[in-house]
DRENMARBA-50973 format. One record per residue (C-alpha): x negated, y negated, z; residue number from 1. Coordinates in steps of 0.001 Angstrom, whole numbers, plus 500000, padded with zeros to 6 digits. Layout:
% residues N
        u        v        w     n
        X        Y        Z   NUM
...
//
This chain:
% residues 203
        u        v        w     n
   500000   500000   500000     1
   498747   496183   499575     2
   499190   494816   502564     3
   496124   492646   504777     4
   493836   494750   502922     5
   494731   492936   499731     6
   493470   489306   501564     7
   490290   490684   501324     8
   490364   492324   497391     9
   491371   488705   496685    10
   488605   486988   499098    11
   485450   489238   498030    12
   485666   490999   494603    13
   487823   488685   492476    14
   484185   486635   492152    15
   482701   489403   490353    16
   483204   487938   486714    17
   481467   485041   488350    18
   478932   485930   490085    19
   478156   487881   487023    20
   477937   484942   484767    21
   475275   483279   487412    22
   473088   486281   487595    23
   473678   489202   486190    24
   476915   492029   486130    25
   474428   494516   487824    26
   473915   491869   490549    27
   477563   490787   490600    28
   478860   494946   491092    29
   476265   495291   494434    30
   477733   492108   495495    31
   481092   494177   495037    32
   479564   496969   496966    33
   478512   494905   499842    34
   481364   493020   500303    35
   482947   496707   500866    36
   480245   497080   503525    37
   481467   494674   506164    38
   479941   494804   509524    39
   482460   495940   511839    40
   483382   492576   513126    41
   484125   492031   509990    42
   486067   495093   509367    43
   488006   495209   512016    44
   490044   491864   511080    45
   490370   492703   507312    46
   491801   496127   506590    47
   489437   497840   503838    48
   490938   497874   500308    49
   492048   501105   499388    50
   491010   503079   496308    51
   493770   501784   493810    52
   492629   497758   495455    53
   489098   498581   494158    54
   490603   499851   490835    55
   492455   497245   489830    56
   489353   494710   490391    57
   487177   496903   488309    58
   489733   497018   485850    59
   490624   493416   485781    60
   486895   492934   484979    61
   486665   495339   482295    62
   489128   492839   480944    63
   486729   489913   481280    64
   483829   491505   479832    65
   485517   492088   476630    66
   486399   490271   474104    67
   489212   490514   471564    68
   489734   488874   468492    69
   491751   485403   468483    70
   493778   486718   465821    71
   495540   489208   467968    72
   496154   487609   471235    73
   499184   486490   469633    74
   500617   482553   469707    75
   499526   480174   471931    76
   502482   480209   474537    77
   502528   484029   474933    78
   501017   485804   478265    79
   497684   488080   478104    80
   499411   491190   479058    81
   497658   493894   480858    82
   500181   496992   480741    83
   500355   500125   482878    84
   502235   503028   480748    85
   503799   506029   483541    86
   503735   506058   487266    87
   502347   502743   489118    88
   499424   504096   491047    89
   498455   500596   491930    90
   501689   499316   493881    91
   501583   495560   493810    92
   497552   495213   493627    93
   497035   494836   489965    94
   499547   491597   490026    95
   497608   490195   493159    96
   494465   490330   491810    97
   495584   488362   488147    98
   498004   486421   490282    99
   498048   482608   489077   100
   494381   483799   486815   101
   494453   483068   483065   102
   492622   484395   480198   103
   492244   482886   476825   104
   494223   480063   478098   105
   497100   482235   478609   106
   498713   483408   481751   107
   497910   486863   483200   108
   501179   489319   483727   109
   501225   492811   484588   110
   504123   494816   482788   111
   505017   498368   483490   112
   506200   500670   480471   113
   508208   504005   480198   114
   508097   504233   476728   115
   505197   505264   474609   116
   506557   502564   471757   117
   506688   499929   474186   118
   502246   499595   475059   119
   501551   497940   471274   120
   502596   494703   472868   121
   499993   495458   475389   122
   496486   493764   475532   123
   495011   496118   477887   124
   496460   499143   478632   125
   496478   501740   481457   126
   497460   504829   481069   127
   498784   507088   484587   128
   497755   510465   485222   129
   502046   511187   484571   130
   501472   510757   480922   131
   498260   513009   480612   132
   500328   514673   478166   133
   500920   511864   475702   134
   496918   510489   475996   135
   496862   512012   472057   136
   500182   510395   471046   137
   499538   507210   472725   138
   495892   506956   471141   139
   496924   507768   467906   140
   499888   505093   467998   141
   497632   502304   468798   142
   495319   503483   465406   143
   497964   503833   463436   144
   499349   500606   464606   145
   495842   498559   464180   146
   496464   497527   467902   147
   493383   495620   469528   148
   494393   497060   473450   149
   491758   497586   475487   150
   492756   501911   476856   151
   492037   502739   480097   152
   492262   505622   482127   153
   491904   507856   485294   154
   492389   510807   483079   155
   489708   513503   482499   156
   486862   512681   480062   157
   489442   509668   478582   158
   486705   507957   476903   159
   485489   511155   475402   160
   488890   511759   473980   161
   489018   508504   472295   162
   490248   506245   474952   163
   487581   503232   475459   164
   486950   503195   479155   165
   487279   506313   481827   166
   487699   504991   485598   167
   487090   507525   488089   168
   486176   507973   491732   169
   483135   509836   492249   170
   480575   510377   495656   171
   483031   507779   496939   172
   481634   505045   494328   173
   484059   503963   491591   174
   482344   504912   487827   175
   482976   505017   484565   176
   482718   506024   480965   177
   483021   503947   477509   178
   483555   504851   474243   179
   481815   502213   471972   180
   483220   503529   468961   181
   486907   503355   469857   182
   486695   499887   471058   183
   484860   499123   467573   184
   487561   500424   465533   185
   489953   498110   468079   186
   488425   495069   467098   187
   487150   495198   470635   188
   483834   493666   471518   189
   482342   494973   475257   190
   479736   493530   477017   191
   476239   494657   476624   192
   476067   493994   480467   193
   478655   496286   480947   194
   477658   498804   478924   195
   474160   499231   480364   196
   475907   500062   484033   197
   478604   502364   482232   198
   478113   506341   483671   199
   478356   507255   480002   200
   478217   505531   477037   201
   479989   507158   473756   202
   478555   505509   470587   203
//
């Protein structure tokens, strides 16, 4: 649940895009990790963030290290939408940590979809481990379509499986996987910064 815990997602990791753009992402991601290491003064005001806190500020900074091109954010007036397709693992954390943010000079919403037709209006995407049976479907929709949506996932080997970034928990440390080519044929340019601290790198 986000509760006092999300205070603290908010306070200490939502400066990871820019501490990054001071230093270095490597340096920004062990502030990250640090900021998770409170002393236990510290910790025992602020509630630590759970798993799906942490997620949703690695995710929302997969979102700022990439780039898409201007010609399909869509008009001017229209949000940056950052979908989650299935079952919400992230109850209301996602929406705090893009709450009142805005990207491309467009406002940051968080939409939740049912329907596999529904993601192309998506500009990053997130797909739940409840539709680990449409991943193929899904993937193939968005070629077919053209779509420039950044896929993410929790599911197995994702960005082997065409998907562009697989998020996973691992030796309690959050890591994960891209697939260079799929975000190429998306239109989708990724950091070089984040690529060099990516688990695995698919290219």
């Amino acid at each position: 649940m986000v509760g006092g815990s999300s205070v603290a997602v908010r306070a200490y990791l939502i400066d990871w895009s820019r501490a990054a753009r001071r230093s270095s992402i490597q340096a920004a991601i062990i502030a990250v990790l640090v900021a998770f290491s409170l002393s236990a003064s510290l910790a025992a005001e602020v509630a630590a963030p759970s798993e799906y806190e942490l997620k949703a500020v690695f995710i929302y900074n997969f979102i700022k290290f990439t780039e898409w091109p201007p010609a399909k954010l869509g008009k001017s007036d229209e949000p940056f939408i950052i979908g989650i397709l299935g079952k919400d693992p992230f109850g209301g954390a996602l929406d705090k940590v893009v709450e009142g943010d805005t990207l491309y000079d467009k406002r940051v919403v968080v939409r939740r979809y049912a329907r596999i037709d529904d993601v192309v209006a998506s500009h990053a995407l997130f797909i739940s481990f409840s539709e680990e049976q449409s991943i193929t479907a899904v993937l193939k929709l968005l070629d077919a379509q053209g779509a420039s949506i950044l896929t993410i996932s929790e599911s197995e080997n994702f960005a082997k499986r065409g998907g562009i970034i697989g998020l996973k928990k691992a030796n309690k440390k959050v890591v994960f996987g891209i697939n260079l080519i799929a975000a190429n044929r998306a239109g989708l340019n990724i950091s070089a910064q984040l690529l060099k601290i990516a688990k695995d790198v698919v290219k």
